[in-house]
MARVOTI-927271 format. One record per residue (C-alpha): x, y, z; residue number from 1; residue in one letter. Coordinates in Angstrom, 1 decimal. Layout:
# residues N
X_Y_Z_NUM_A
...
***
This chain:
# residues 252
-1.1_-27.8_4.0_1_X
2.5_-27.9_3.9_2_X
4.3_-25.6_6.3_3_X
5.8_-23.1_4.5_4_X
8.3_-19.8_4.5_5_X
9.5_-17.2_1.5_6_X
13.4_-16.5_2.0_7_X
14.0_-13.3_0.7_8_X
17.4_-12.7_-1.0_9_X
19.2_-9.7_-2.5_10_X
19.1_-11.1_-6.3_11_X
17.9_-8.5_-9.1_12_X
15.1_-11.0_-10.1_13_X
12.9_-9.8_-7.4_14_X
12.3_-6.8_-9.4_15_X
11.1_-9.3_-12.5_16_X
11.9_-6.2_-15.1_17_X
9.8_-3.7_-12.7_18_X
12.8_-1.0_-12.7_19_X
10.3_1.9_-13.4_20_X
8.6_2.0_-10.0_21_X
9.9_2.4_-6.4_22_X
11.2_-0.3_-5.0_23_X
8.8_0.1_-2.0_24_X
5.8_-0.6_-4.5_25_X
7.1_-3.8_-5.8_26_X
3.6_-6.0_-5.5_27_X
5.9_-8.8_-3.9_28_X
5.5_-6.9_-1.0_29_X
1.8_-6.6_-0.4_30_X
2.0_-10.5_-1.3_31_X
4.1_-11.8_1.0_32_X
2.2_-9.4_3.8_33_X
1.5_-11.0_6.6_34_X
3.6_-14.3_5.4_35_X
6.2_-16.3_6.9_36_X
8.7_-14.7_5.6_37_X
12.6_-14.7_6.4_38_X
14.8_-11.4_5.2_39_X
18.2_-11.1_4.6_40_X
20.4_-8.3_5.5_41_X
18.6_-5.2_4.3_42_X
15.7_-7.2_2.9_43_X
13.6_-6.2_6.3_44_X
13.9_-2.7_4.8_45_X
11.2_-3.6_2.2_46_X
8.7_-6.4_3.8_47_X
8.1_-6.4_8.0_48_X
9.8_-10.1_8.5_49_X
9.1_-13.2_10.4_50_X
12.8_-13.8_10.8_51_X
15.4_-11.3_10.1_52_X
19.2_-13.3_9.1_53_X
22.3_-11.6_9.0_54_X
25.9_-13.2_9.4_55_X
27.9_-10.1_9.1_56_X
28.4_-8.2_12.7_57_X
29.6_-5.0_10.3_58_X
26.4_-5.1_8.8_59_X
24.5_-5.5_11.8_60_X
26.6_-2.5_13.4_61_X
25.9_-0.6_10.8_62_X
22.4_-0.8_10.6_63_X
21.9_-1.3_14.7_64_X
19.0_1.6_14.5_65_X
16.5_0.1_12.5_66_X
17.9_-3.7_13.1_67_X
16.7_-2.8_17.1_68_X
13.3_-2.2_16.0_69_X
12.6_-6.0_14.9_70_X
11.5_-8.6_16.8_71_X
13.5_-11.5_16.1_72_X
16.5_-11.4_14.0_73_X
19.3_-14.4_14.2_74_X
22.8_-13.7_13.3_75_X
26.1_-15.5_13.6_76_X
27.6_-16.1_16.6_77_X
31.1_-13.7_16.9_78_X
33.1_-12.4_19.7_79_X
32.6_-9.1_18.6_80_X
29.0_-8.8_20.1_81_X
31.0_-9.9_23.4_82_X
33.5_-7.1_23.0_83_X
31.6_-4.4_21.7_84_X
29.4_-3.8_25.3_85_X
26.9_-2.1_23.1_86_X
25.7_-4.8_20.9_87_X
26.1_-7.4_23.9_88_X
22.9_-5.9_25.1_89_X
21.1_-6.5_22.2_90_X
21.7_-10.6_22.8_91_X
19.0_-12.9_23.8_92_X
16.6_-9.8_23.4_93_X
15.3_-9.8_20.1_94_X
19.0_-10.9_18.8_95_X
19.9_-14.3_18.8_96_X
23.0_-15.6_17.5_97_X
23.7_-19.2_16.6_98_X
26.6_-21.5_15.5_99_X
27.9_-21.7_11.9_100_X
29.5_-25.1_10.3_101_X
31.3_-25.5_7.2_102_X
29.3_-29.2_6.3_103_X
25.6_-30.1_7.3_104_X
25.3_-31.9_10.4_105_X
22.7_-33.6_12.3_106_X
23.0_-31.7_15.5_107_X
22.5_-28.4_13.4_108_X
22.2_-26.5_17.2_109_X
25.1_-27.9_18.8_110_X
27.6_-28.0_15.9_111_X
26.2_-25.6_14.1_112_X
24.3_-23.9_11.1_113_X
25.3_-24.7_7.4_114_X
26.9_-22.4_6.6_115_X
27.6_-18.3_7.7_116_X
30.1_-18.0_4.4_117_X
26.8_-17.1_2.7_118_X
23.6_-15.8_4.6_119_X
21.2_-17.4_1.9_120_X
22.7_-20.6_2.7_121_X
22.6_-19.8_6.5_122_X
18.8_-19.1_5.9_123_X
17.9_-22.1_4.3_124_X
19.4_-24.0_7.0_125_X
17.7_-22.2_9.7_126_X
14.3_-22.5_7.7_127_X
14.7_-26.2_7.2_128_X
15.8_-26.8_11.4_129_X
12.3_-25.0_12.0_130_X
10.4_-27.4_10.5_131_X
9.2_-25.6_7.4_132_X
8.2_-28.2_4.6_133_X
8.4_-26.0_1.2_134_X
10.9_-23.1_1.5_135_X
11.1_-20.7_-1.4_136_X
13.8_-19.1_-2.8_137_X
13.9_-15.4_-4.0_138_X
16.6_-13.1_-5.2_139_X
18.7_-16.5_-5.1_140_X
20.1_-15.9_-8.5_141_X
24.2_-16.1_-8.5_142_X
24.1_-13.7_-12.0_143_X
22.6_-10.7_-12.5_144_X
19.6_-9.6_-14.7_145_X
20.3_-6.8_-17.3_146_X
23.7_-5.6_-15.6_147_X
21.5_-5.8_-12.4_148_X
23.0_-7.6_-9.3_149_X
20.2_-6.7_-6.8_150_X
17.0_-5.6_-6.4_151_X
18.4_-2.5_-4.8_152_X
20.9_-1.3_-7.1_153_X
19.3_1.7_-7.8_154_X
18.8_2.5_-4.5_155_X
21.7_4.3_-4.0_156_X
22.0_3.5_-0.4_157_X
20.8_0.0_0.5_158_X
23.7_-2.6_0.4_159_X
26.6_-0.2_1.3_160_X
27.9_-1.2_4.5_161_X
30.4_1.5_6.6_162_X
31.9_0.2_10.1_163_X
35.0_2.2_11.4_164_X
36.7_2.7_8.5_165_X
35.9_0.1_6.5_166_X
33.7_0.7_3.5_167_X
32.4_-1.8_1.1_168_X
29.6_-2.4_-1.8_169_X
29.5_-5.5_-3.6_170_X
26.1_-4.1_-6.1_171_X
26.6_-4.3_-9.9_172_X
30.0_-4.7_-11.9_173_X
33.3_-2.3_-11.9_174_X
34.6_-0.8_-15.1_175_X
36.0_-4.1_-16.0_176_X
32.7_-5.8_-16.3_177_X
33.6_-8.2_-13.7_178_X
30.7_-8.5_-10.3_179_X
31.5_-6.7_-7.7_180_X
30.5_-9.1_-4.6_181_X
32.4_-12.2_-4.6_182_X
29.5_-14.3_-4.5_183_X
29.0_-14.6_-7.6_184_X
32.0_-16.2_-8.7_185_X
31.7_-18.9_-6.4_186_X
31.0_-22.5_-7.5_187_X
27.2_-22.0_-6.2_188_X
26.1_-24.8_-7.3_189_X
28.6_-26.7_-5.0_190_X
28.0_-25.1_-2.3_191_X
24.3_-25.7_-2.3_192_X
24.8_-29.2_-3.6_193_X
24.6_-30.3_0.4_194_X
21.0_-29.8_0.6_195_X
20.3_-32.5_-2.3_196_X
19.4_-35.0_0.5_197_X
17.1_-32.4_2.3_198_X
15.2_-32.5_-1.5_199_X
13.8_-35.8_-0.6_200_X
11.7_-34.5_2.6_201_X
11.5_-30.8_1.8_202_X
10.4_-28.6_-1.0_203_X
13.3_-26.2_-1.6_204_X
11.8_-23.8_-4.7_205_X
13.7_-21.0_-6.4_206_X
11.7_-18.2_-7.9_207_X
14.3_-17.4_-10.7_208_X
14.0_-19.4_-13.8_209_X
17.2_-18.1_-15.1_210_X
19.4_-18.7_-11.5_211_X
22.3_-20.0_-11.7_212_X
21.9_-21.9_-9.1_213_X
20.1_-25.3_-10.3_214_X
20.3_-27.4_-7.6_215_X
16.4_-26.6_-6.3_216_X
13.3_-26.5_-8.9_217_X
13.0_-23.5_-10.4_218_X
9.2_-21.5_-10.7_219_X
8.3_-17.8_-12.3_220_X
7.6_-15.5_-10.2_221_X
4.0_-15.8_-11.9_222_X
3.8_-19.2_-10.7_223_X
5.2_-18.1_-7.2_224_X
1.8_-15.7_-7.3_225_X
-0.1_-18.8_-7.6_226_X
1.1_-20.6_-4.7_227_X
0.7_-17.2_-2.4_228_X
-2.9_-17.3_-3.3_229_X
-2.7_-20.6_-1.3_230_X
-1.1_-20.7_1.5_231_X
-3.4_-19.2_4.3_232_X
-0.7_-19.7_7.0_233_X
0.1_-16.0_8.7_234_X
2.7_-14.9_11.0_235_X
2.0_-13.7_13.7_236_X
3.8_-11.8_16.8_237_X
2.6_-15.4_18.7_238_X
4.7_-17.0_16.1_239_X
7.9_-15.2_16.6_240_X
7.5_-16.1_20.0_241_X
7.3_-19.6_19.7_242_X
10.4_-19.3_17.4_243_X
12.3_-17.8_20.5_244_X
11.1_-20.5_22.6_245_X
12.5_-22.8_20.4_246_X
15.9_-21.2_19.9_247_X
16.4_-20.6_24.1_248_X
15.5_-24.3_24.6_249_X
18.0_-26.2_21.9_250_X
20.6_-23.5_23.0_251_X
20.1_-24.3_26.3_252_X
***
């Protein structure tokens, strides 16, 4: 059996039309239970993660509280957890921050992760330097679904980040019609072009049949179902700490 993760994004496809219950009862949820599964940003407010990624320290100071209750998150390494005494602490605990790169690279640990301009991009790198042989996409979708950016919009809460006084919300479209996270009017599709050569030794998958990101395969989410039925790999607390093992010894 192939070793294999779930990378969950922010896109609006997660919610595959289900707008009319709470996000917490999404059935992805109870799916992915127990899986190898790696969040971003406020994606470990929904499903208890393997791996938790997040390359923003505002977001991280923001949501410190409930970030400090996971096991093993990996962020981008910045000065500001070295001048902000607080978050120093956190470091090497269950925070572990690595290097970020602008181009893929062979020493992925030394000269860093491709690439902390976008944190699903940063995941897939970290995924792939694990060893995990079919990584699927979700919430990778570069468009939104019905006027829907994420999976959280109607949240109300989720995705608003506030550090000092900075403020910011990229969900959904202003009065002009035009997306409100800068993301989305990216050349996607270039910046995920790098990992065409990792296609030829690992499954990448995205669960989003309208994405407009086509680099990877794409599946339905009913499909996606299918493959959960069969993968019998679970995470365990045993596997988190093997993943810390890993990370102190290629950083050392």
């Amino acid at each position: 059996m192939k070793k294999t993760c779930y990378i969950v994004g922010s896109g609006a496809s997660i919610r595959k039309d289900q707008w009319d219950i709470s996000i917490n009862d999404l059935p992805i949820w109870s799916a992915l239970q127990n899986k190898h599964v790696i969040t971003l940003n406020w994606g470990y407010k929904f499903i208890d993660p393997l791996i938790e990624i997040c390359v923003d320290n505002r977001f991280y100071a923001t949501e410190k509280q409930h970030l400090d209750k996971l096991n093993l998150i990996i962020g981008r390494k910045d000065s500001f957890y070295i001048r902000e005494p607080e978050y120093a602490d956190k470091i090497d605990e269950s925070l572990f921050l690595v290097n970020s790169c602008p181009d893929i690279t062979k020493n992925s640990w030394k000269k860093g992760f491709y690439t902390a301009q976008l944190s699903g991009i940063f995941a897939l790198s970290i995924a792939i330097e694990f060893g995990y042989e079919r990584i699927f996409l979700l919430g990778y979708d570069g468009n939104d679904t019905d006027g829907y950016t994420h999976f959280y919009q109607d949240d109300g809460v989720t995705g608003h980040i506030a550090w000092e006084d900075s403020k910011s919300c990229g969900i959904g479209k202003d009065s002009k019609g035009k997306y409100k996270t800068q993301t989305y009017d990216k050349d996607l599709n270039g910046w995920f072009s790098p990992f065409q050569e990792k296609l030829k030794t690992v499954e990448i998958i995205n669960v989003n049949l309208d994405s407009a990101i086509n680099i990877f395969p794409k599946i339905s989410y009913d499909e996606l179902y299918e493959y959960i039925k069969k993968d019998e790999q679970i995470r365990t607390i045993e596997t988190q700490e093997q993943i810390k093992q890993i990370i102190r010894e290629k950083q050392c």
